[in-house]
Backbone as numpy.savetxt, mean C-alpha at the origin, in Angstrom:
# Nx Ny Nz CAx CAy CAz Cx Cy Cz
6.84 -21.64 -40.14 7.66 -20.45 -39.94 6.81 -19.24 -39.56
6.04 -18.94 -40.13 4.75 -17.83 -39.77 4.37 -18.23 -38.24
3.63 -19.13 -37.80 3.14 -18.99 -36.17 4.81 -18.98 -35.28
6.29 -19.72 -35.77 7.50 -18.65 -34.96 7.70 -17.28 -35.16
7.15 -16.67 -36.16 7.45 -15.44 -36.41 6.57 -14.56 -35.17
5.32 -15.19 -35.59 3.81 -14.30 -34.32 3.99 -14.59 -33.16
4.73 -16.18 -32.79 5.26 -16.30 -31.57 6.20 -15.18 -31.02
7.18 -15.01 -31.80 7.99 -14.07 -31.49 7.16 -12.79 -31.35
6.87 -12.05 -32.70 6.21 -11.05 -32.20 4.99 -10.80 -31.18
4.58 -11.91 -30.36 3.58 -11.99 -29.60 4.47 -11.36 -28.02
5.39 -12.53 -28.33 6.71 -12.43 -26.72 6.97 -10.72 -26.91
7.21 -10.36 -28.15 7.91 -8.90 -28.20 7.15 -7.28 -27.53
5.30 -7.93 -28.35 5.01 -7.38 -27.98 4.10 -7.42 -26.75
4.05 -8.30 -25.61 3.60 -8.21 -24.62 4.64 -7.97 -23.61
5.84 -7.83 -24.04 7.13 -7.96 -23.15 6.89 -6.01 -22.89
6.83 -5.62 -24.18 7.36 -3.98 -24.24 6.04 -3.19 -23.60
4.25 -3.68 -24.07 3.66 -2.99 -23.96 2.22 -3.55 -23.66
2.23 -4.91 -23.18 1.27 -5.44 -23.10 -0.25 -5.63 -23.75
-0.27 -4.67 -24.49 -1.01 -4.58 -25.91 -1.28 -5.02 -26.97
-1.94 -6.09 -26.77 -2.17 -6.66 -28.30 -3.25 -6.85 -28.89
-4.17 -5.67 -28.78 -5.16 -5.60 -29.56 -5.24 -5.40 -30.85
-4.26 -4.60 -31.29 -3.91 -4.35 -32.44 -2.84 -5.21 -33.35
-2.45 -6.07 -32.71 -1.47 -7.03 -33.63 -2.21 -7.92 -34.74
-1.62 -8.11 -35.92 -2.17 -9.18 -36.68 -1.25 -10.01 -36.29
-1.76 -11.40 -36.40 -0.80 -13.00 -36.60 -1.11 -13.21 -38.35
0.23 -13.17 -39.20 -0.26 -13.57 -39.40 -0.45 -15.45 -40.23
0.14 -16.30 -38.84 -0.67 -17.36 -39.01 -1.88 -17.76 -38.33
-2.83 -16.50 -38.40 -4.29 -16.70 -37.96 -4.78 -16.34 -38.89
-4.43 -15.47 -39.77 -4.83 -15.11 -41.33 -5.87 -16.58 -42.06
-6.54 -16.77 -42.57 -7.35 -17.77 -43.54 -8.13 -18.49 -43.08
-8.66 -19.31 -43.55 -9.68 -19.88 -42.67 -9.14 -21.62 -42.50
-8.36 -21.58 -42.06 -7.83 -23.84 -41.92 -8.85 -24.21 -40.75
-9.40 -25.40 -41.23 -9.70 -25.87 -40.54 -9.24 -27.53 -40.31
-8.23 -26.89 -39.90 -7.36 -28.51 -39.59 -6.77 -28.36 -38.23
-5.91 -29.47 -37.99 -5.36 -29.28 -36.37 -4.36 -27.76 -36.17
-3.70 -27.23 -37.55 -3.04 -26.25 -37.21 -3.60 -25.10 -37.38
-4.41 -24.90 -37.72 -5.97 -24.52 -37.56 -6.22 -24.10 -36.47
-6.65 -24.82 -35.96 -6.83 -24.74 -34.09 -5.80 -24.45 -33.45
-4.37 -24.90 -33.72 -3.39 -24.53 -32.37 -2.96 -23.02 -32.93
-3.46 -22.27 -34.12 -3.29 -20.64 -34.48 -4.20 -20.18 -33.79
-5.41 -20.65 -33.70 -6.79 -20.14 -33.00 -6.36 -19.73 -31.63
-6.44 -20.59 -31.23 -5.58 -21.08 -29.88 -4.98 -20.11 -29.03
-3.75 -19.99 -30.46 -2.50 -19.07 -30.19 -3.26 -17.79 -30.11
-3.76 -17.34 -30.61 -4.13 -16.40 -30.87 -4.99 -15.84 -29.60
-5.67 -16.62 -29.38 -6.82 -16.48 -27.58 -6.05 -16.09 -26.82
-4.99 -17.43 -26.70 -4.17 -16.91 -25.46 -3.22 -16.13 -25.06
-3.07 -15.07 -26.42 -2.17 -13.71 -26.74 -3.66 -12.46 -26.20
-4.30 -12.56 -26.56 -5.27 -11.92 -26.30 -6.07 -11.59 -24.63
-5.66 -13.14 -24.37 -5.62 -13.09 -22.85 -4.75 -13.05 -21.77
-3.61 -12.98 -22.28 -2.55 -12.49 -21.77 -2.68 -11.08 -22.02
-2.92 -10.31 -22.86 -2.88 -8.68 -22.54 -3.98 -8.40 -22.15
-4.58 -8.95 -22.03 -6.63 -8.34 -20.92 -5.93 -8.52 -19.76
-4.94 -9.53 -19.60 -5.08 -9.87 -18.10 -3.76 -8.61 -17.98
-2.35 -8.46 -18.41 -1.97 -7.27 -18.45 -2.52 -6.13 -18.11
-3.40 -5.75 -19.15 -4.40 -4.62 -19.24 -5.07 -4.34 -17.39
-5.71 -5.33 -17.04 -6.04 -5.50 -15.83 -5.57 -5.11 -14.90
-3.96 -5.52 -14.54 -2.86 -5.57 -13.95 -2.61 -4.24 -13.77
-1.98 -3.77 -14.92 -1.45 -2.10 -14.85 -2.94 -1.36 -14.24
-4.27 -1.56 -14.74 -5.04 -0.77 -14.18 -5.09 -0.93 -12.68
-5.26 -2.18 -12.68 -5.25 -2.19 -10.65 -4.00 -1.68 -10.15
-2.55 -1.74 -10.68 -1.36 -0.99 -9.94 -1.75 0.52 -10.24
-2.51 1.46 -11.30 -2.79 2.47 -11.41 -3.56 3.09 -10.13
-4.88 2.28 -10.18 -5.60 2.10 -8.77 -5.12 2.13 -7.65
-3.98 1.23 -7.26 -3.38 1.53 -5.86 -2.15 2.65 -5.91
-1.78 2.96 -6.90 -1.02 4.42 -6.95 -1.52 5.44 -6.43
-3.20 5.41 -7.10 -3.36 6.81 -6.54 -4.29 6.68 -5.29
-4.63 5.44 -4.72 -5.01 5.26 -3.38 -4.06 5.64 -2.37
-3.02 4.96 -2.96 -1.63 5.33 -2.07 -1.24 6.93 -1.58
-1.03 7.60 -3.17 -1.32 9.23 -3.36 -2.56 9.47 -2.21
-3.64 9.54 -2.29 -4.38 9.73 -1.72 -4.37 9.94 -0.40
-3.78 8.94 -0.03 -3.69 8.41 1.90 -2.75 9.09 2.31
-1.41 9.24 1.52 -0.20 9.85 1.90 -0.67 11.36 1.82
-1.56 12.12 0.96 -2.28 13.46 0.99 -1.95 13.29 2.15
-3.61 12.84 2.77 -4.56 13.14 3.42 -3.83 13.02 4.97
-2.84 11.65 4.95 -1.91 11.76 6.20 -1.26 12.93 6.24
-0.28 13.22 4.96 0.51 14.56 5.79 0.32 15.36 5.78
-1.09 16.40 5.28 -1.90 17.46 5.11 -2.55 17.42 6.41
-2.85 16.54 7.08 -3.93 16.86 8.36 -3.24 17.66 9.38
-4.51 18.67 9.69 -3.83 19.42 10.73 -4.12 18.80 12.16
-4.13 17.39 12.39 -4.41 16.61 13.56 -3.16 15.47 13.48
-2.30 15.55 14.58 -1.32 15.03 14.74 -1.77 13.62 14.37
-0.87 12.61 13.77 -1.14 11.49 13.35 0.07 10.71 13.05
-0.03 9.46 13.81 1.01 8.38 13.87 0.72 7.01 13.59
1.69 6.25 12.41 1.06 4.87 12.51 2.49 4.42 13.76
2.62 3.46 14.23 3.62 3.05 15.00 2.90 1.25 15.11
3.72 0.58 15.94 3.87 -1.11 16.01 2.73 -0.85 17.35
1.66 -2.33 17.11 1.23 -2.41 18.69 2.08 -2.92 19.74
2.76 -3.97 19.23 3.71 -4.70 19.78 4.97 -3.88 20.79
5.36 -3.48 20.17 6.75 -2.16 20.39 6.70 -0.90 20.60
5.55 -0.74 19.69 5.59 1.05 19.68 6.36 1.82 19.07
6.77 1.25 17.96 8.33 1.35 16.96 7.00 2.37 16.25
7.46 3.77 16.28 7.16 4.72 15.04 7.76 4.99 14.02
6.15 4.26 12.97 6.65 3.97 11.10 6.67 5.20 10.48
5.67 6.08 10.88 5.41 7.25 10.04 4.49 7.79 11.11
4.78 9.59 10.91 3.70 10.54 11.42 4.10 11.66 9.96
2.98 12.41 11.03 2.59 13.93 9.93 3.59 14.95 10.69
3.58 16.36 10.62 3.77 17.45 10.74 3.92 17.29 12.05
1.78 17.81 12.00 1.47 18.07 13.01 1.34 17.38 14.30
1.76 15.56 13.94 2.03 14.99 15.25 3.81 15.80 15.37
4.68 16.12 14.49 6.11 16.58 15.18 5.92 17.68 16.02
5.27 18.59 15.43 5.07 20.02 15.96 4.49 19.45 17.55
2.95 18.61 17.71 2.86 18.52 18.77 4.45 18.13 19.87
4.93 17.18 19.35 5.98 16.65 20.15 7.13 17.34 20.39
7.13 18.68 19.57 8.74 19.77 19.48 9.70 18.62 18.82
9.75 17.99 17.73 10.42 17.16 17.30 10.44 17.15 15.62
11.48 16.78 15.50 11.85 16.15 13.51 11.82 14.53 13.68
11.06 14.23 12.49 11.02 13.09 12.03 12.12 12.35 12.28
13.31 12.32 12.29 14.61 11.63 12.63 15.14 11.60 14.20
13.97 12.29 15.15 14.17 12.04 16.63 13.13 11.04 16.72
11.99 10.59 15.39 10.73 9.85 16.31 11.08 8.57 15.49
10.96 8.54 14.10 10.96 7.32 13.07 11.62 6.23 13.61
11.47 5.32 13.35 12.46 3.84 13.81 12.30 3.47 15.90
11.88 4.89 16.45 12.41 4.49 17.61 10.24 3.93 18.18
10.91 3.65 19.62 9.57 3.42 20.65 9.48 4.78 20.95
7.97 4.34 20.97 6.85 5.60 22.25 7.96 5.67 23.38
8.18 4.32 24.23 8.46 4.04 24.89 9.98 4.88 25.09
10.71 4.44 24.31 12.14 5.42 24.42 12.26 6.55 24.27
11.04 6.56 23.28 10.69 8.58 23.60 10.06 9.03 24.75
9.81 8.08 25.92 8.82 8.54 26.73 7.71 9.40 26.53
6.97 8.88 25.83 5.55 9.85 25.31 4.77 10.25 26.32
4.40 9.01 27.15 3.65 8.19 27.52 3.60 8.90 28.93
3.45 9.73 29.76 3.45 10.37 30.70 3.52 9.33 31.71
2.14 8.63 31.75 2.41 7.37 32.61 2.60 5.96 31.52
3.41 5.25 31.57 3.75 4.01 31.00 2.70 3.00 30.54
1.93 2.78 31.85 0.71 1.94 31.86 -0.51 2.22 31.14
-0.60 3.77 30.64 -1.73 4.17 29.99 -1.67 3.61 28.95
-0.29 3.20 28.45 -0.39 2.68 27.14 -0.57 1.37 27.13
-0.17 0.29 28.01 -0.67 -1.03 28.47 -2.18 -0.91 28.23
-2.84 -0.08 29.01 -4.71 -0.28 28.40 -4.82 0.03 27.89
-4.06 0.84 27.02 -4.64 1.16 25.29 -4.38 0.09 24.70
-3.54 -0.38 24.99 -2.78 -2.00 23.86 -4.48 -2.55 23.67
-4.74 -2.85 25.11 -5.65 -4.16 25.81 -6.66 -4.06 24.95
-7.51 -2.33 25.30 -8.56 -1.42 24.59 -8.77 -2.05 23.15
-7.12 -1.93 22.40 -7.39 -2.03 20.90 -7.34 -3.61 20.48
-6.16 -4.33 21.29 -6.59 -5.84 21.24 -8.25 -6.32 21.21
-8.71 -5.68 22.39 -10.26 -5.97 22.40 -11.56 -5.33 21.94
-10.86 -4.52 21.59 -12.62 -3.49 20.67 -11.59 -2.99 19.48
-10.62 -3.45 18.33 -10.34 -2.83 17.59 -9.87 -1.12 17.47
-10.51 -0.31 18.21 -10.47 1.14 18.33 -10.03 1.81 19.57
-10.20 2.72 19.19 -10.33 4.40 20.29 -10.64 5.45 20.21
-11.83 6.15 20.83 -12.18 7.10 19.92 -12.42 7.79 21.13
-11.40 9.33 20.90 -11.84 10.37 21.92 -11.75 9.86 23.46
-10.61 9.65 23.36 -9.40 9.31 24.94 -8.88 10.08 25.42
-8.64 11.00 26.27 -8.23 12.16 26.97 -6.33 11.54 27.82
-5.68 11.91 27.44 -3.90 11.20 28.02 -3.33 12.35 28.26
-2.36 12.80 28.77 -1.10 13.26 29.14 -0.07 13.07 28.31
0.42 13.65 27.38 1.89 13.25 26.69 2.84 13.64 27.08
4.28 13.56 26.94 5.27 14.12 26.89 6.17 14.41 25.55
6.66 16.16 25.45 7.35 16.15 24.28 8.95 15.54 24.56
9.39 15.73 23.67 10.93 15.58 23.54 10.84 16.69 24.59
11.24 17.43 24.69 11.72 18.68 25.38 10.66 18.20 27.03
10.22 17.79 26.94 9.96 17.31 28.41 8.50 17.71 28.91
7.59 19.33 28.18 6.49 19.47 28.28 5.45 18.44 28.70
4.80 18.63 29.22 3.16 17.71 29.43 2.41 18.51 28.40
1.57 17.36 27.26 0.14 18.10 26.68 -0.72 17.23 27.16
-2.14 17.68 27.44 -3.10 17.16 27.28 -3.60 16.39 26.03
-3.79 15.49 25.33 -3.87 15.27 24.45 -5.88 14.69 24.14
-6.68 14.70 23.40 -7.40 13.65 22.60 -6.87 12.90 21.94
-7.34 11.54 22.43 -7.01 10.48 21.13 -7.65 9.77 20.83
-7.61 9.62 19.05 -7.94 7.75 18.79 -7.16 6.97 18.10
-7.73 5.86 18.35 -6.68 5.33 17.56 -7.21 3.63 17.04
-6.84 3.15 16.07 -7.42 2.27 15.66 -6.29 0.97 15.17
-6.51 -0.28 15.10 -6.12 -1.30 14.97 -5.81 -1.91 13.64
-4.62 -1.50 12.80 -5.01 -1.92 11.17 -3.64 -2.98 11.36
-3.54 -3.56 10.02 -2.61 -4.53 9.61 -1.75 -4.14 8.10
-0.59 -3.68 8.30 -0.13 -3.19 6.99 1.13 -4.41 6.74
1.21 -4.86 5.63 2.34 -6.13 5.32 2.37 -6.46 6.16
1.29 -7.50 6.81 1.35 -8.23 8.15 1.72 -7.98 9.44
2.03 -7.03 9.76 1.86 -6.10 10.81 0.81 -5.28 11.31
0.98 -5.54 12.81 -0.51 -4.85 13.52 0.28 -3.68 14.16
């Protein structure tokens, strides 16, 4: 009845708080050295290693929280226009500000759609050798283009741009 009781309170408390450094069992209490002995021992390890490995867990999701925090800063704080979008399509996932401002645009004229349907792209094909560019050297660094805003302007633009993979997407 004692190791169902620690069973239970083992389930209870790794369910609520993953913490069980501080728990007593206590059918780990005395010293047996018989077979039930060992399967308390046992029990007991593998409560222990179940919340290290917990413990672990929450710290690495802590870790990518504030990596995440971090990136999302540093993206929408930059005062250098910045877009992730699809290589494939050109479907824009996310920009900053200062890529809208460049474009005379709100986030809900660019998100979801193509370069392409936005006509960015002054000439069409520039973006064909950029594809090629990043297919084959990963990067771009300091590219001189022509854009077009929504409103129809030409900018001169610098660009780079680089080749990543986010949830299996390039």
């Amino acid at each position: 009845l004692t190791l169902r009781q620690d069973l239970l309170q083992a389930g209870e408390t790794l369910s609520q708080c993953g913490n069980a450094d501080n728990v007593v069992f206590a059918s780990v209490q005395g010293d047996r050295r018989d077979e039930l002995g060992d399967v308390t021992m046992a029990f007991d390890q593998m409560v222990r290693q179940i919340s290290d490995a917990i413990a672990a867990r929450q710290q690495a999701q802590a870790e990518l929280r504030l990596s995440e925090e971090k990136f999302a800063k540093a993206f929408h704080s930059s005062p250098n226009p910045i877009a992730l979008s699809t290589v494939d399509t050109g479907t824009l996932l996310d920009v900053n500000d200062s890529f809208l401002q460049f474009l005379d645009a709100s986030s809900d004229q660019v998100i979801g759609h193509t370069v392409g349907d936005l006509g960015l792209w002054v000439n069409p094909a520039d973006r064909g050798t950029m594809i090629q560019t990043l297919r084959h050297q990963g990067f771009i660094r300091n590219h001189e283009n022509p854009f077009r805003t929504l409103s129809g302007a030409v900018k001169i633009a610098l660009y780079s741009a680089e080749r990543i993979t986010i949830n299996g997407q390039d």
